[in-house]
N, C-alpha and C positions, 0 to 999 in steps of 0.2 A: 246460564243454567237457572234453572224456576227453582224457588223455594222448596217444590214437592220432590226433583230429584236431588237437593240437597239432602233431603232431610231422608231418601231413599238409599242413597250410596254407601250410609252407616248403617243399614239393614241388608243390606246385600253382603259388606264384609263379616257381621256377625252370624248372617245363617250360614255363609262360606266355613268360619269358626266351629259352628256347632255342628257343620256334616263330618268336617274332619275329628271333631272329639269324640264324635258317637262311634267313627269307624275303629279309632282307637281304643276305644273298650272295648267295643265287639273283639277285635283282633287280640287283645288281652286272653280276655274270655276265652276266647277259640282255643286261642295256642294253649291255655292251662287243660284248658278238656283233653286234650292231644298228649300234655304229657302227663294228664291220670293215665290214660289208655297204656303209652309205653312202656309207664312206671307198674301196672298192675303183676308181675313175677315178683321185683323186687320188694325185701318186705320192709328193708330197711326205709324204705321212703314212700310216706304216706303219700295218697295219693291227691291230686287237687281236686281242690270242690269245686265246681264251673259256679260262675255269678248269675244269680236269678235273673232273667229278662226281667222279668218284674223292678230286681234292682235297678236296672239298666237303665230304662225306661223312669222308672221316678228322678231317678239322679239327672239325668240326661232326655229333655223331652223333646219327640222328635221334630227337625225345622221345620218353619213355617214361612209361606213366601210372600215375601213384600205387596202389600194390597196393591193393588193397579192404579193407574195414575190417570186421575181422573181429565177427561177433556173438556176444555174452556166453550167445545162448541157441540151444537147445534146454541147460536146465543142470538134473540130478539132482542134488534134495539128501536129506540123512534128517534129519526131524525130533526134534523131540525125546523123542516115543513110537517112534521108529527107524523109524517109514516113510519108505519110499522112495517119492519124490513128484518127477516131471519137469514143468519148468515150461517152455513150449513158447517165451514171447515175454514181456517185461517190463512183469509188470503197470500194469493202468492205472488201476482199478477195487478199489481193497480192504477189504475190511471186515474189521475187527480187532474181536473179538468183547468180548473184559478186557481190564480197563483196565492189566494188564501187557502184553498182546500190542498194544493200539496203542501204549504210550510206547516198544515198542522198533520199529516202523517209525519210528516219529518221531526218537528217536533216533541213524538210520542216513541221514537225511534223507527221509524217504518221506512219503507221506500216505494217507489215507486215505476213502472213500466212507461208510462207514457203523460206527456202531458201538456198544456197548452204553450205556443208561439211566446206567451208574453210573460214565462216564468221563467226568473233569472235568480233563484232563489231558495234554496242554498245553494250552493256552486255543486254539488251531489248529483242534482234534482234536471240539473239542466243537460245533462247526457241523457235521460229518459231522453224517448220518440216523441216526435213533436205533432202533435195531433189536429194543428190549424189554430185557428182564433178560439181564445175562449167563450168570445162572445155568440160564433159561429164552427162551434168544432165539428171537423169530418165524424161521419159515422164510420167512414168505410176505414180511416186511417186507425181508430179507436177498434171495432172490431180485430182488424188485422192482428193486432196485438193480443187476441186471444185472453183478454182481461176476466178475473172472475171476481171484479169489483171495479165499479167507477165509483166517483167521488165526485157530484156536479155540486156547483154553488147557490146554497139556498136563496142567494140578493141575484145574484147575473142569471140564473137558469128557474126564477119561479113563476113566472108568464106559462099562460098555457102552452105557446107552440114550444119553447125549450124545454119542459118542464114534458109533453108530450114525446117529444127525440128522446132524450135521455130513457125514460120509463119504456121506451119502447128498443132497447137495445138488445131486450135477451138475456141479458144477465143484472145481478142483483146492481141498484142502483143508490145512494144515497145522497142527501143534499147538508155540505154544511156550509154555512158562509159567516162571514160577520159584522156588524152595523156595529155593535157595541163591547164595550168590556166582559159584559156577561154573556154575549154570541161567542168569543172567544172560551170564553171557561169551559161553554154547552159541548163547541165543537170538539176539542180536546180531550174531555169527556167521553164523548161520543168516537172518538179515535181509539181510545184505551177501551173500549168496549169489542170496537171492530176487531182490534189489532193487536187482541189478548195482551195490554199494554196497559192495563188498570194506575199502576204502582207510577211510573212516568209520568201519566197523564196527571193525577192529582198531585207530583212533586211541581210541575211547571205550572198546574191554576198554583200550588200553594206561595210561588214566587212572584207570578202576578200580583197577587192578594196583598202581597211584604209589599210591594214595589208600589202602590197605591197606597197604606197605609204611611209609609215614608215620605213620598212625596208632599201626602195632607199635609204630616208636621211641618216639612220643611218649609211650607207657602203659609201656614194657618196665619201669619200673622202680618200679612206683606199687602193684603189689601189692593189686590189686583184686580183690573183689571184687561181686557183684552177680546181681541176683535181677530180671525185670521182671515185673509183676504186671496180670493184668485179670481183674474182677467179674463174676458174672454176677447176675441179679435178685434172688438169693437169698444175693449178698453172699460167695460162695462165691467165695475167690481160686482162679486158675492162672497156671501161671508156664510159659514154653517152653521142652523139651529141647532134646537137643543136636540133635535134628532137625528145626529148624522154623528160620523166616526168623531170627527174631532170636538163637536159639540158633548158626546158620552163622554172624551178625554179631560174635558175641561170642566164640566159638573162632579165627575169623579175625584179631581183633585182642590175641588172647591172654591176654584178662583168666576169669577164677575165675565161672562162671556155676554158683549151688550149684546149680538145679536141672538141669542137663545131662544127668545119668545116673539120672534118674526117671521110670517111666516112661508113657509118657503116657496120658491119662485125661481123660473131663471132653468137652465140646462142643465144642471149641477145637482142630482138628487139629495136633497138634507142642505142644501143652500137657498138663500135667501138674495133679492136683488138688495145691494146696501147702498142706497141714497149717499149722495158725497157730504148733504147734509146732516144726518144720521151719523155718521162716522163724528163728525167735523163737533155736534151736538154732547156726542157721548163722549169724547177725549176719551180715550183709552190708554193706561201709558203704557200698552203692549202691543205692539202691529207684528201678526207672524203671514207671515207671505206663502204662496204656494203658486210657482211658475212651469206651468204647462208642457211652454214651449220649450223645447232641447236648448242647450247651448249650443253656441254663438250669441244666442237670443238673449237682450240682456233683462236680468232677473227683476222683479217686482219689486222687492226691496229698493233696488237701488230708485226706483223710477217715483214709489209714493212720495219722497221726500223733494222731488223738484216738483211737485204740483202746488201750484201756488196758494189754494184752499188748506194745504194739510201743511203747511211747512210752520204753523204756530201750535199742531198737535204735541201733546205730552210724548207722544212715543217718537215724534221726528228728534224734536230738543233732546229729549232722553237721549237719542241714539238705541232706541229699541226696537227701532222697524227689520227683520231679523227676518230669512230667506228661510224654512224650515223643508226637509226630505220629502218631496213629492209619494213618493211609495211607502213611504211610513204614515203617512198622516192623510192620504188621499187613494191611493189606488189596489194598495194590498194590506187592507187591515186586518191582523190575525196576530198568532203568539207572536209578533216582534212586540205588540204594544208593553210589553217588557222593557223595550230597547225606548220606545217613542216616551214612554213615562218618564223615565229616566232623562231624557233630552228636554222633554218640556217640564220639571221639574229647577233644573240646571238652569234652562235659559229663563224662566220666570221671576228665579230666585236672584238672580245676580241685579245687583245696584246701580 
């Protein structure tokens, strides 16, 4: 229940109050006039004086009805490609294309109609209809759904032919995705605007905001370093600059990312190609891992520490070469970075 019918349902029972008080002096009144009238033969009994309306009226002034409840919409917002998009009436119907753009309706309390193959996220999200690849979604399976909001991804759908499907569907379209801590904040934002969800959306940036501020202290004096590392088939490392998801994670919490200011290269957007040298040069005494391939397949972690070049590293000796969540730190950055702060914080901090 919204604030404004709260604060309406104690005006509805006091004008309820004040129709029945009015009727009760009227009906006073009445009946005293009624029996002047009967009483006029008798002389022993004076007769009643009816009460001025006038009286009535000042004592008793007449109800007045609850102001009308104002609506959240017709409400402009700019997305996160900076269009300007007016949403007429609060959606009912939405399909959130990536699996970053539904966990931030989810996150503002919202849900969702439909959404893409590779969203497994929150367990809620994944009974929506499944509308193909995010990266390739049906037009025809999305319409079907009768949607009167999509939700495409401002990083997966801003190339002009995605970015041309989406806008050409017919119905209002929006883009939010996230590269960083503060794409995360925008998009949340920008959900609480959609999804007459204001008050939510600013309590989860305001617990991001904690969650980064804690972390600092925890590390401020730990003197880290740290490098995260993922393979491609050819064995080939990249590590991510200072502009990618977890490069933003590791600037934000303050710690020493060698490969930050390298620049980026390789398959891997916001990665960099990381020379065996380069690694070997920088000693980091943190190696966090990020392995592609599914299991059976065995993890990164285990494998940098038998390569004969890195086995005098600070982070092999350490025993800090450390496997970290594929989809938290690589493939659906968005409001979990809540959950990923907290884990890279933990595993940082420990000795």
């Amino acid at each position: 229940m919204t604030e404004r019918a709260n604060r309406s349902a104690p005006m509805e029972r006091m004008t309820t109050f004040m129709r029945h008080r009015y009727l009760l002096i009227a009906a006073a009144a009445a009946g005293a006039v009624l029996l002047g009238a009967c009483s006029s033969d008798d002389e022993a009994t004076p007769a009643a004086t009816a009460v001025p309306a006038a009286t009535i009226s000042a004592e008793t002034p007449a109800p007045t009805e609850a102001p009308p409840v104002e609506s959240a919409y017709p409400v402009e917002v700019t997305d996160l490609l900076g269009r300007t998009v007016t949403i007429e009436a609060k959606p009912q119907a939405v399909v959130a294309i990536s699996p970053t753009s539904v966990e931030l309706v989810y996150a503002v309390g919202g849900t969702i109609v439909g959404r893409s193959s590779s969203v497994n996220y929150p367990a809620e999200a994944t009974s929506a209809a499944d509308i193909g690849s995010a990266f390739q979604p049906s037009v025809e399976a999305i319409l079907a759904l009768s949607p009167d909001l999509v939700i495409a991804d401002s990083y997966l759908h801003a190339n002009p032919n995605a970015r041309g499907l989406m806008e050409g569907l017919g119905v209002p379209v929006i883009f939010a995705g996230a590269d960083t801590i503060s794409d995360v904040n925008a998009g949340l934002r920008l959900m609480g605007q959609v999804l007459d969800a204001g008050d939510e959306a600013e309590a989860r940036v305001a617990e991001i905001e904690q969650a980064v501020v804690e972390a600092q202290a925890l590390l401020a004096t730990k003197n880290i370093s740290v490098v995260a590392l993922i393979a491609d088939r050819d064995n080939t490392l990249y590590a991510p600059v200072r502009a990618s998801w977890l490069g933003d994670l590791f600037a934000a919490l303050g710690v020493n990312n060698i490969a930050a200011d390298l620049p980026p290269s390789g398959p891997f957007a916001g990665y960099t190609t990381l020379a065996p040298e380069v690694l070997i040069g920088a000693n980091p005494n943190f190696i966090l891992t990020l392995t592609p391939s599914p299991e059976p397949a065995p993890r990164l972690n285990t494998l940098i520490p038998q390569i004969p070049p890195f086995r005098g590293l600070a982070a092999v000796t350490g025993n800090k070469v450390i496997e970290i969540d594929l989809l938290l730190f690589l493939r659906a950055p968005g409001p979990r970075v809540l959950e990923g702060i907290g884990v890279l914080a933990e595993t940082l901090a420990a000795e």
